[in-house]
PDB file of the backbone (N, CA, C, O) and the ligand in Angstrom, with CONECT records:
HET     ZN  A 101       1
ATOM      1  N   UNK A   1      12.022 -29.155  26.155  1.00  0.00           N
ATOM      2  CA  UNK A   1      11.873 -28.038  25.230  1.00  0.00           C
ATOM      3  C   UNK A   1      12.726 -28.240  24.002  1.00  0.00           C
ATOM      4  O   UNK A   1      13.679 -29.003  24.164  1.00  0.00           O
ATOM      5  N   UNK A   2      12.596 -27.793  22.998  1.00  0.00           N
ATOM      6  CA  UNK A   2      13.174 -27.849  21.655  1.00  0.00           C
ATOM      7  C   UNK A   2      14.213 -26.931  21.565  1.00  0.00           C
ATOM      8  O   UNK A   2      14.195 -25.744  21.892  1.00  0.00           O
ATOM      9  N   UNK A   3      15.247 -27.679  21.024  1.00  0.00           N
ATOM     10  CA  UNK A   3      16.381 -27.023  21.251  1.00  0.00           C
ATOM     11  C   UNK A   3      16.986 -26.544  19.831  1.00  0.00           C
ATOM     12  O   UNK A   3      17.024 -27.411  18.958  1.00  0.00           O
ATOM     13  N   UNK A   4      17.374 -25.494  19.569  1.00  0.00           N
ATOM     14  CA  UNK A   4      17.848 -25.369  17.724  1.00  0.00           C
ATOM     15  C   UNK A   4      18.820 -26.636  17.060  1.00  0.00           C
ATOM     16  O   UNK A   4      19.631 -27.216  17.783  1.00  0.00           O
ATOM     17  N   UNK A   5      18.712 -26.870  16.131  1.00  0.00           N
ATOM     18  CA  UNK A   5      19.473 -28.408  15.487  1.00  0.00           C
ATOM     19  C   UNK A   5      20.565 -27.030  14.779  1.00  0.00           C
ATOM     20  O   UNK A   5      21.765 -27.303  14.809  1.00  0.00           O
ATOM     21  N   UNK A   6      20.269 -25.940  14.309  1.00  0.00           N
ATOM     22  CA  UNK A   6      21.490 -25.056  13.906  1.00  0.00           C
ATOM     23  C   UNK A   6      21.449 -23.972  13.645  1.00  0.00           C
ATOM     24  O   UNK A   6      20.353 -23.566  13.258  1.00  0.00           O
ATOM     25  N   UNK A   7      22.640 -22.940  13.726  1.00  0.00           N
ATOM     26  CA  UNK A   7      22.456 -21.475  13.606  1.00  0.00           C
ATOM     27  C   UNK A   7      21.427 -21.203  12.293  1.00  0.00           C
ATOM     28  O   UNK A   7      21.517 -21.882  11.270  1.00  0.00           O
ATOM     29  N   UNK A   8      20.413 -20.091  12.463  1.00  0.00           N
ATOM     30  CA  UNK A   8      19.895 -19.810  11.121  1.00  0.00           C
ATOM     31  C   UNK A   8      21.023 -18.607  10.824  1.00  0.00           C
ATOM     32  O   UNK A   8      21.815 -17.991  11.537  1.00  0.00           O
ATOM     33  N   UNK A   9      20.708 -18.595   9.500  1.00  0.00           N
ATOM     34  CA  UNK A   9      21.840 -17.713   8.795  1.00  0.00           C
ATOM     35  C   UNK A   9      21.017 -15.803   8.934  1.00  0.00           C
ATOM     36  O   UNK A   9      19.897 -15.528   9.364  1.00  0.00           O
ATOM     37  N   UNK A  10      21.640 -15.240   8.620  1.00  0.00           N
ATOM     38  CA  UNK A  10      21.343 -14.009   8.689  1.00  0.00           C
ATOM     39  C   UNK A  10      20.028 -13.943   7.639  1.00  0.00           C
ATOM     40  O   UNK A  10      18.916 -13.445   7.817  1.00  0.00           O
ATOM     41  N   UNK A  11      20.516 -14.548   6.636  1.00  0.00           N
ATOM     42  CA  UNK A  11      19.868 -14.307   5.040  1.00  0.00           C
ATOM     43  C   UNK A  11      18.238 -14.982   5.721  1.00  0.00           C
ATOM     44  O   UNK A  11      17.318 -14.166   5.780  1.00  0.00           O
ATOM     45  N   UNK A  12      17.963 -16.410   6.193  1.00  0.00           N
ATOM     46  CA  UNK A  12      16.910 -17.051   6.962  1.00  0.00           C
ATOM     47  C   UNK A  12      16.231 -15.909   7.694  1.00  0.00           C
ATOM     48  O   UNK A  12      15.045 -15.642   7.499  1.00  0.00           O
ATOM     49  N   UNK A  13      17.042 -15.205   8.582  1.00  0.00           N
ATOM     50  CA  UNK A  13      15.765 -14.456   9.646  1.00  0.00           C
ATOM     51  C   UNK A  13      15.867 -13.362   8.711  1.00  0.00           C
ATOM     52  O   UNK A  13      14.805 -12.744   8.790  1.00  0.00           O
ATOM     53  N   UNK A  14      16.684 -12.785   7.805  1.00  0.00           N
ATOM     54  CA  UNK A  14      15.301 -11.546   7.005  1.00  0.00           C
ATOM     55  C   UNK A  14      14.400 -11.884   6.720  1.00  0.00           C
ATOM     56  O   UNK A  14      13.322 -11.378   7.031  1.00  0.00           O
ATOM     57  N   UNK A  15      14.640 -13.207   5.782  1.00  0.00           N
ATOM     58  CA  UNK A  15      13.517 -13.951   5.241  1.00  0.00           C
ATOM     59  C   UNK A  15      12.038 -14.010   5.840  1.00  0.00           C
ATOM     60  O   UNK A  15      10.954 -13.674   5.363  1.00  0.00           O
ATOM     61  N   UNK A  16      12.578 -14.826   7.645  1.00  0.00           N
ATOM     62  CA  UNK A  16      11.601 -14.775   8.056  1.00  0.00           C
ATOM     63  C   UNK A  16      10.757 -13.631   8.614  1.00  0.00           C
ATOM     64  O   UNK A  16       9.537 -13.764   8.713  1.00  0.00           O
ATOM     65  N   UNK A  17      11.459 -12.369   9.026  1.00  0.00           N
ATOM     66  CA  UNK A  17      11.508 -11.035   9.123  1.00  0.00           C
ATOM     67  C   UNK A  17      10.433 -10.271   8.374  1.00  0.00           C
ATOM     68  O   UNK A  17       9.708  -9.395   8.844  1.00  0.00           O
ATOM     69  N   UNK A  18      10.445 -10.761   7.081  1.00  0.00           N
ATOM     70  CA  UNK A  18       9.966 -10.156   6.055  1.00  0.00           C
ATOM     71  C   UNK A  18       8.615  -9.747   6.450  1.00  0.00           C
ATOM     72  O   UNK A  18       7.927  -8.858   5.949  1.00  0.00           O
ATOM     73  N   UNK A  19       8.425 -10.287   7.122  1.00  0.00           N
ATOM     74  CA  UNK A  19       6.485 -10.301   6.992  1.00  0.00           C
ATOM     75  C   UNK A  19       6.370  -8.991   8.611  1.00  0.00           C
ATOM     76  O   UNK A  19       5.330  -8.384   8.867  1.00  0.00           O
ATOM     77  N   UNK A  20       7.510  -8.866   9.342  1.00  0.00           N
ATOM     78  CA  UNK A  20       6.791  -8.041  10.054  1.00  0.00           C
ATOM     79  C   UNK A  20       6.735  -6.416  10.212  1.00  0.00           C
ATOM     80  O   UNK A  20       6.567  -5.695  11.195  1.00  0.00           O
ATOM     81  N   UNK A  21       6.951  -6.139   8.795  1.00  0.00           N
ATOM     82  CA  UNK A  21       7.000  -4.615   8.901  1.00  0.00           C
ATOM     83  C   UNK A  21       5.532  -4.570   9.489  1.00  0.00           C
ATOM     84  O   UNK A  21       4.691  -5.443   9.703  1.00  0.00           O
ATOM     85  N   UNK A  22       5.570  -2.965   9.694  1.00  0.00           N
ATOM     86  CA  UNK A  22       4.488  -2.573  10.126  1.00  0.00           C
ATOM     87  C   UNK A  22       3.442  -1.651   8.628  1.00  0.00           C
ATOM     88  O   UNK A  22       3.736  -1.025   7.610  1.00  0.00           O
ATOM     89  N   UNK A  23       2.506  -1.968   9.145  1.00  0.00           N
ATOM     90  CA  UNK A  23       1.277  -1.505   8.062  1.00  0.00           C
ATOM     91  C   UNK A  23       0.891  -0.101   8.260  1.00  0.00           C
ATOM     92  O   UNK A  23       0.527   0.312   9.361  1.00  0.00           O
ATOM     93  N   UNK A  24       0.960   0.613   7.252  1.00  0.00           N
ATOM     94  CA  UNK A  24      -0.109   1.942   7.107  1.00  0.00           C
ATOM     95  C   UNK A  24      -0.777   2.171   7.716  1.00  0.00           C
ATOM     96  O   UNK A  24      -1.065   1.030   8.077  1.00  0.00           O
ATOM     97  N   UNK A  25      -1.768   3.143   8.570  1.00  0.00           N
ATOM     98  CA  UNK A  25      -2.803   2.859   9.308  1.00  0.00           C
ATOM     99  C   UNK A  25      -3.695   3.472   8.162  1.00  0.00           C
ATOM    100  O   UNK A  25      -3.215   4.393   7.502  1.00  0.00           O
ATOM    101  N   UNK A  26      -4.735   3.099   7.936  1.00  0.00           N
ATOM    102  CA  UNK A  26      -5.670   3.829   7.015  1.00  0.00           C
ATOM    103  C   UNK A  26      -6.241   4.969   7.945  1.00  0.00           C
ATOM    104  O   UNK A  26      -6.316   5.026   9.173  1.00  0.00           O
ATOM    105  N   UNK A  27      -6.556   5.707   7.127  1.00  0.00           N
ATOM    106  CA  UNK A  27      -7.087   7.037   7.388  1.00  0.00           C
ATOM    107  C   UNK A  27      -8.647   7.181   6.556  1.00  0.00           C
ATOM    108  O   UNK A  27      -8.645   6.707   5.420  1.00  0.00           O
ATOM    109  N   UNK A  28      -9.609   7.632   6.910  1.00  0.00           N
ATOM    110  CA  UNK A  28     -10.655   8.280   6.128  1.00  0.00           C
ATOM    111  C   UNK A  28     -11.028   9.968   6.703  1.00  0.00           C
ATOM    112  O   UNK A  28     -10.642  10.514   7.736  1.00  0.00           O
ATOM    113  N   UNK A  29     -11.554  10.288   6.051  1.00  0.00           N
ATOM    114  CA  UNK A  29     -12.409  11.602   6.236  1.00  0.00           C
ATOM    115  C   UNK A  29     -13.553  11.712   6.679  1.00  0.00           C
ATOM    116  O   UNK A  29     -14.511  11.122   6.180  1.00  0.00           O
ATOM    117  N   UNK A  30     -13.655  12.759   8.042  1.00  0.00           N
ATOM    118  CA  UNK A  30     -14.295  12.488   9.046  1.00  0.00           C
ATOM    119  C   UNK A  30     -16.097  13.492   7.749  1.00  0.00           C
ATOM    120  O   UNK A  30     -15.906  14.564   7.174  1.00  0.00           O
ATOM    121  N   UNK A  31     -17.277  12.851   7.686  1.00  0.00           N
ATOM    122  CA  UNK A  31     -18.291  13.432   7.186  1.00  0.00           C
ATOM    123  C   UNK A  31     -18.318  14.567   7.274  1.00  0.00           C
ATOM    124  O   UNK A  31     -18.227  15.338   6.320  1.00  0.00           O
ATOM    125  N   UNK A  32     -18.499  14.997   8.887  1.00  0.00           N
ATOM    126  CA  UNK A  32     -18.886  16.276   9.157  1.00  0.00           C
ATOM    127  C   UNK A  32     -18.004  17.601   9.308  1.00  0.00           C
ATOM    128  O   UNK A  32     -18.315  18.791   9.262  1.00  0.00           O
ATOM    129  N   UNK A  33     -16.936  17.026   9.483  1.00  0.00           N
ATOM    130  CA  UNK A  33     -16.313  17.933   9.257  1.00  0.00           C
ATOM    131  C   UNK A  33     -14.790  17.980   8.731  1.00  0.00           C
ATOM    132  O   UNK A  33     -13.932  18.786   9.093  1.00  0.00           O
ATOM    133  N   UNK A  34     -14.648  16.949   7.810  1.00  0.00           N
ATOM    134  CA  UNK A  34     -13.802  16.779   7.254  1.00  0.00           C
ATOM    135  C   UNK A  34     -11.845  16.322   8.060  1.00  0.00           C
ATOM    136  O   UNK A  34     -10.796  16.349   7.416  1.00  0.00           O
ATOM    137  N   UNK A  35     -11.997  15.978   9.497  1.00  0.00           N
ATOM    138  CA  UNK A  35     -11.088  15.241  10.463  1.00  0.00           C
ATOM    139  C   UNK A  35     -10.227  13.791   9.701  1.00  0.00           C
ATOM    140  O   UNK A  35     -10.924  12.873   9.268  1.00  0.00           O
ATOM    141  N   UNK A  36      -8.972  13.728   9.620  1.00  0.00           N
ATOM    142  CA  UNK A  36      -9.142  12.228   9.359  1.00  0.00           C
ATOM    143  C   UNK A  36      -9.435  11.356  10.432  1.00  0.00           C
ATOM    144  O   UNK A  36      -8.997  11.614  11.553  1.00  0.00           O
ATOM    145  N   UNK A  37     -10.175  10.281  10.204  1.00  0.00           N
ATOM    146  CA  UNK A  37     -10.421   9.700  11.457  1.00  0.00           C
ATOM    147  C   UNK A  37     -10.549   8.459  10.863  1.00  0.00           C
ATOM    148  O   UNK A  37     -10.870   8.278   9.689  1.00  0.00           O
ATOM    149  N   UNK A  38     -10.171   7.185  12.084  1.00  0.00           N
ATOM    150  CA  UNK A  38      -9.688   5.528  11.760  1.00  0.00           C
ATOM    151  C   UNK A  38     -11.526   5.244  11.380  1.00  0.00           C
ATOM    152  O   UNK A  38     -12.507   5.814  11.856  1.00  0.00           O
ATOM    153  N   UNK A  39     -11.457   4.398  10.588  1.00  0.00           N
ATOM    154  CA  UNK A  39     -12.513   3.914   9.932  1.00  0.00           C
ATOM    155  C   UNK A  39     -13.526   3.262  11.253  1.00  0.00           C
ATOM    156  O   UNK A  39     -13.024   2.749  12.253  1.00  0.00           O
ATOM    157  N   UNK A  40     -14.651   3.361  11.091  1.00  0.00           N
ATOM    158  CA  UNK A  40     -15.932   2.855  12.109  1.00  0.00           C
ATOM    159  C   UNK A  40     -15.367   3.069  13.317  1.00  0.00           C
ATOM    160  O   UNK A  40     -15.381   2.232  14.219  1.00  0.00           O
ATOM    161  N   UNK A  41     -14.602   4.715  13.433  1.00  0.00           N
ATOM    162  CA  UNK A  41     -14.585   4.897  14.693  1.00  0.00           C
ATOM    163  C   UNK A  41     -15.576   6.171  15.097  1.00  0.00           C
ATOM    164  O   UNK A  41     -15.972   6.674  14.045  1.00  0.00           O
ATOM    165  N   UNK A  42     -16.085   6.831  16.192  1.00  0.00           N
ATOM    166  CA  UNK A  42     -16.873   8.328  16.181  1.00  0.00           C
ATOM    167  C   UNK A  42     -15.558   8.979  15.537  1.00  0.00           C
ATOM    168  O   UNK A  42     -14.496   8.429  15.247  1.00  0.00           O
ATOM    169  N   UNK A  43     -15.923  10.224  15.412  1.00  0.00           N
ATOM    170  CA  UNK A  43     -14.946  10.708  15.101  1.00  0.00           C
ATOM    171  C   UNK A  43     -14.296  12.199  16.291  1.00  0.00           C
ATOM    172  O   UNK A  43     -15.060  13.141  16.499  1.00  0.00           O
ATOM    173  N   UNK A  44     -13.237  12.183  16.772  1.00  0.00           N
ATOM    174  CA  UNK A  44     -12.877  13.055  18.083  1.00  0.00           C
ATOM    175  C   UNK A  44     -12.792  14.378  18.212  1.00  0.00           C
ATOM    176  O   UNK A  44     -12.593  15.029  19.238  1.00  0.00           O
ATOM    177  N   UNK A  45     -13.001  14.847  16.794  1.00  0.00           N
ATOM    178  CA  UNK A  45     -13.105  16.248  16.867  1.00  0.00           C
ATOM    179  C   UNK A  45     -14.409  17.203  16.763  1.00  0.00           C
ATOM    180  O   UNK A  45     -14.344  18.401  17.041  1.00  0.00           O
ATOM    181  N   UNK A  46     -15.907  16.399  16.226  1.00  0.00           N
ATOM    182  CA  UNK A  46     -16.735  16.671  16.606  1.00  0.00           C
ATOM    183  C   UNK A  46     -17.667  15.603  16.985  1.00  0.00           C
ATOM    184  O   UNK A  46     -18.801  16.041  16.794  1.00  0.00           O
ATOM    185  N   UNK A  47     -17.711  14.343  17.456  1.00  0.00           N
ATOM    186  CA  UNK A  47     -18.302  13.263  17.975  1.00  0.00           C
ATOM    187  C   UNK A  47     -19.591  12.752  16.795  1.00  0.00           C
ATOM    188  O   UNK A  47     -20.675  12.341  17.209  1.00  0.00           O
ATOM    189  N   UNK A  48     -19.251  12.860  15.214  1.00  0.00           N
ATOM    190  CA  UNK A  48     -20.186  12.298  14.705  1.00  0.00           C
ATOM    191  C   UNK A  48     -19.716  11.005  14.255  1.00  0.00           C
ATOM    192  O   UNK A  48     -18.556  10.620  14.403  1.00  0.00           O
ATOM    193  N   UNK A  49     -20.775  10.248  13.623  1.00  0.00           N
ATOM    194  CA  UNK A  49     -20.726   8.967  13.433  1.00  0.00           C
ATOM    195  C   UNK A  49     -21.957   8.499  12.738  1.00  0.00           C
ATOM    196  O   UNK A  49     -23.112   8.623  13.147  1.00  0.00           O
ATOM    197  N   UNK A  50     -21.480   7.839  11.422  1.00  0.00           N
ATOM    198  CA  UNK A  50     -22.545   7.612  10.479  1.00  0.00           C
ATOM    199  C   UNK A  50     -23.548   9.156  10.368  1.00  0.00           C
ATOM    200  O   UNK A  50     -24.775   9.064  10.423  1.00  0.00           O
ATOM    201  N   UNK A  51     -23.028  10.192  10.249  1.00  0.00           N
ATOM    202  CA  UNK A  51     -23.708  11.610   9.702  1.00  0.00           C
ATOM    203  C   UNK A  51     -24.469  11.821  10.579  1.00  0.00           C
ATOM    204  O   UNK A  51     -25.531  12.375  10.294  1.00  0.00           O
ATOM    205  N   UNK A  52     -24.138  11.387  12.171  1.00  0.00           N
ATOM    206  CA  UNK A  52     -25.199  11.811  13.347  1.00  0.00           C
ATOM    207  C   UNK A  52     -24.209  11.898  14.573  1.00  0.00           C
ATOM    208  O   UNK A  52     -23.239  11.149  14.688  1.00  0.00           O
ATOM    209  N   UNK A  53     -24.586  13.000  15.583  1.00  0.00           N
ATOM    210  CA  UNK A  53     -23.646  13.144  16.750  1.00  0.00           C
ATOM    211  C   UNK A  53     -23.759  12.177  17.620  1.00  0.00           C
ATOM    212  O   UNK A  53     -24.931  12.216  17.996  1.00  0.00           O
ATOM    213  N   UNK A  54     -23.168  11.267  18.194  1.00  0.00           N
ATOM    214  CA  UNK A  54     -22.982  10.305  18.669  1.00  0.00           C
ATOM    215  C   UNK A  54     -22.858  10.536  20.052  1.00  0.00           C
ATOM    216  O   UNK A  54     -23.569  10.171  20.988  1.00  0.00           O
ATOM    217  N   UNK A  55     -21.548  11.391  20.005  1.00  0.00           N
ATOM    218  CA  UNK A  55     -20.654  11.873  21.382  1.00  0.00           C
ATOM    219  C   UNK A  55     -21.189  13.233  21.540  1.00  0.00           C
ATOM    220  O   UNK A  55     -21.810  13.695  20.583  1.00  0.00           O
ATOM    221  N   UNK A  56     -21.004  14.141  22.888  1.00  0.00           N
ATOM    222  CA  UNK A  56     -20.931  15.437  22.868  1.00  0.00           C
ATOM    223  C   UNK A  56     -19.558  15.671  23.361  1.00  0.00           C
ATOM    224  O   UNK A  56     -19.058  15.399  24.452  1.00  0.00           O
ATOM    225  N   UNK A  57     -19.172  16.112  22.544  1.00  0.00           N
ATOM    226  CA  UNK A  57     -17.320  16.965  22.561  1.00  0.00           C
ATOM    227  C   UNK A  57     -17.516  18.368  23.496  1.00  0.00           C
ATOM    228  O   UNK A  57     -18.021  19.320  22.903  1.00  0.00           O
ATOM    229  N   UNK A  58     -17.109  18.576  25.069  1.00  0.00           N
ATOM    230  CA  UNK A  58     -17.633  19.705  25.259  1.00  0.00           C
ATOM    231  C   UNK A  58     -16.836  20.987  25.100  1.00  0.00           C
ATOM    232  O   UNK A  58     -17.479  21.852  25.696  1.00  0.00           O
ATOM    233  N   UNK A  59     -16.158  21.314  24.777  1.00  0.00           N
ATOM    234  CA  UNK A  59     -15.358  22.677  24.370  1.00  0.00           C
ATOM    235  C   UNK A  59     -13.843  22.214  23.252  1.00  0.00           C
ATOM    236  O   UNK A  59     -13.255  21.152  23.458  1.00  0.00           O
ATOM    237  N   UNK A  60     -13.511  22.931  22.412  1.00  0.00           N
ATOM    238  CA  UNK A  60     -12.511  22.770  21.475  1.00  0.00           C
ATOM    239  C   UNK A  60     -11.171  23.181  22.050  1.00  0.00           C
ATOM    240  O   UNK A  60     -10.188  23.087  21.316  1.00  0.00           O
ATOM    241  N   UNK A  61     -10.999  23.732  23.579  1.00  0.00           N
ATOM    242  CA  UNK A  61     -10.055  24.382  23.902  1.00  0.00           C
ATOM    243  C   UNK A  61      -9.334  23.343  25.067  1.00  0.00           C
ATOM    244  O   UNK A  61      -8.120  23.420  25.255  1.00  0.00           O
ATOM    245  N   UNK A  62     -10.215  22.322  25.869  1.00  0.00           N
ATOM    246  CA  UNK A  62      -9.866  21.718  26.784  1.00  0.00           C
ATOM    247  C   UNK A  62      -9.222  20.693  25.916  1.00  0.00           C
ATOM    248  O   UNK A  62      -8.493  20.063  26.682  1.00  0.00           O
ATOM    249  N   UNK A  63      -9.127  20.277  24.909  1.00  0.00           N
ATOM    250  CA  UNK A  63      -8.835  19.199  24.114  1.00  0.00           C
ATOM    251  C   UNK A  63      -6.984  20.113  23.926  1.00  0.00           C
ATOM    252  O   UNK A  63      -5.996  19.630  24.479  1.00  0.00           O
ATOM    253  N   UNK A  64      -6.943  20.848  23.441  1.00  0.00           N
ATOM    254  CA  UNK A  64      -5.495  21.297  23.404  1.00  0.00           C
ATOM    255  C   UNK A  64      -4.600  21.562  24.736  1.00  0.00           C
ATOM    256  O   UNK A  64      -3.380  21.728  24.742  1.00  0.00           O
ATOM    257  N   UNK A  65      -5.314  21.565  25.663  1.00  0.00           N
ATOM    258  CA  UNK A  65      -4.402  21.585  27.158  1.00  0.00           C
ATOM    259  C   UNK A  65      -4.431  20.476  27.772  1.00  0.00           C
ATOM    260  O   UNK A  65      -3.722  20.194  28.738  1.00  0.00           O
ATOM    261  N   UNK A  66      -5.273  19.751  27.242  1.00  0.00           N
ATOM    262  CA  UNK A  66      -4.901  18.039  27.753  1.00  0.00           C
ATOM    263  C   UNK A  66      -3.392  17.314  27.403  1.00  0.00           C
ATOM    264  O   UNK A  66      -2.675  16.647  28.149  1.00  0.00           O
ATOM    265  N   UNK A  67      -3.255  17.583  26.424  1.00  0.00           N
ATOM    266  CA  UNK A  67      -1.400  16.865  26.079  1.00  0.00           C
ATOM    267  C   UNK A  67      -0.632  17.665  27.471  1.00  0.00           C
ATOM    268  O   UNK A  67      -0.296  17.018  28.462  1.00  0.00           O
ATOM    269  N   UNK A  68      -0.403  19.333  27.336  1.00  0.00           N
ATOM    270  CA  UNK A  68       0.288  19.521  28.037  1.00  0.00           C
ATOM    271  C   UNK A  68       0.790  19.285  29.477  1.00  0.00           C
ATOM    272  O   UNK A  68       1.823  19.828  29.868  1.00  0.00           O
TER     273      UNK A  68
HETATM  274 ZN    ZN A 101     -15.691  15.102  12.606  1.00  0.00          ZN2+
END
């Protein structure tokens, strides 16, 4: 196995560091009813997709007692 030839310096691993922030998640607006929702996904608050219901979402109330 490869073994380090020498300490990298602090200044080196920001450097190399640099690249792994984390990214934005994009957001769009859900058609039908205006949800943000991740791009070419259905969307979870009323199951449309491309301006047609996809999913059937069955009640708006079981969705808020699910976390708890
Ligand atoms: Zn929607």
């Amino acid at each position: 196995m490869g073994v380090p030839r020498a300490r990298r310096t602090k200044s080196k691993q920001g450097h190399r560091r640099s690249h792994l922030a984390l990214k934005k998640r994009v957001l769009t607006k859900c058609v039908q009813c205006a949800t943000p929702v991740l791009p070419h996904t259905v969307c979870y608050n009323c199951g449309y997709y491309k301006g047609r219901q996809v999913v059937k979402i069955k009640d708006k109330k079981s969705k808020v007692v699910k976390n708890k």
